[in-house]
C-alpha positions in Angstrom: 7.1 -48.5 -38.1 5.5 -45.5 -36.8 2.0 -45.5 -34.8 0.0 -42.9 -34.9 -3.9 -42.0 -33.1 -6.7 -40.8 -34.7 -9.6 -39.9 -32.9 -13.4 -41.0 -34.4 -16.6 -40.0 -33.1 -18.8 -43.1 -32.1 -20.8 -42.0 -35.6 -17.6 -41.6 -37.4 -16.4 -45.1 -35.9 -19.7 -47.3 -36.7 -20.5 -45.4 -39.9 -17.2 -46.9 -41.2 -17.7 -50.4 -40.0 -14.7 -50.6 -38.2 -14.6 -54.1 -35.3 -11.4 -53.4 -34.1 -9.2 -51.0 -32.4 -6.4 -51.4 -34.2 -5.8 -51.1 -37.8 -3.4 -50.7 -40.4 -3.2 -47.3 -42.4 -4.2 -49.7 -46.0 -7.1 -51.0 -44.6 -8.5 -47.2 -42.5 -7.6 -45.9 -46.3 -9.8 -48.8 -47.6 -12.8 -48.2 -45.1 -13.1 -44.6 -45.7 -13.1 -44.8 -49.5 -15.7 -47.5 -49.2 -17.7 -45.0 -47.6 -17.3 -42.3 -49.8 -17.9 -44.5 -52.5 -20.8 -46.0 -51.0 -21.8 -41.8 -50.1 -21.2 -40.9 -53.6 -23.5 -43.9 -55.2 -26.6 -42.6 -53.0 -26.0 -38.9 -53.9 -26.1 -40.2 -57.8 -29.0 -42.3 -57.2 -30.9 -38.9 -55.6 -29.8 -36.6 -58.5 -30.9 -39.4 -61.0 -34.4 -39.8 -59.4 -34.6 -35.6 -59.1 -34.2 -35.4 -62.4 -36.1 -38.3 -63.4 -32.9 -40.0 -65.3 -33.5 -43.2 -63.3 -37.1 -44.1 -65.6 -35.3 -43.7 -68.2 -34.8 -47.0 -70.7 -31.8 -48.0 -72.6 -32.9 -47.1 -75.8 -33.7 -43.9 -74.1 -29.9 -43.5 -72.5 -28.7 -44.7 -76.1 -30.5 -41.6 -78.0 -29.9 -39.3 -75.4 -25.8 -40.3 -76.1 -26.2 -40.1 -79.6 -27.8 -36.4 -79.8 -25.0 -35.6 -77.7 -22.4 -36.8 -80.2 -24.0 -35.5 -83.2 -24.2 -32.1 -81.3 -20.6 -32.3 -80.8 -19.8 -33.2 -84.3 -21.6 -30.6 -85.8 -19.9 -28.0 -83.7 
């Protein structure tokens, strides 16, 4: 098995949750897609609010899908 260092800012380091100095390359791999993930979530939930997509109902989401689809049929 090979070892290798990776150097983190103290940011970088607590930002990812990590509690221990040593990890396996699974579980760093893990952490940072959690964050990402987690990253990713909040920049939907922004863009939803900014355009006003997160007042919308289901009935509202439903129609919106459907005019979409009939627009793509009749195309």
């Amino acid at each position: 098995m090979k070892t290798i260092s990776i150097s983190l800012s103290d940011f970088e380091y607590n930002q990812l949750g990590i509690d221990s100095d040593k990890l396996s390359f699974t579980e760093f791999v893990d952490l940072v897609n959690k964050e990402v993930s987690k990253q990713m979530l909040n920049k939907s939930v922004q863009l939803s609010e900014k355009y006003k997509l997160s007042t919308l109902t289901m009935d509202e989401i439903n129609e919106e899908v459907k005019a979409v689809r009939n627009a793509k049929d009749n195309h």
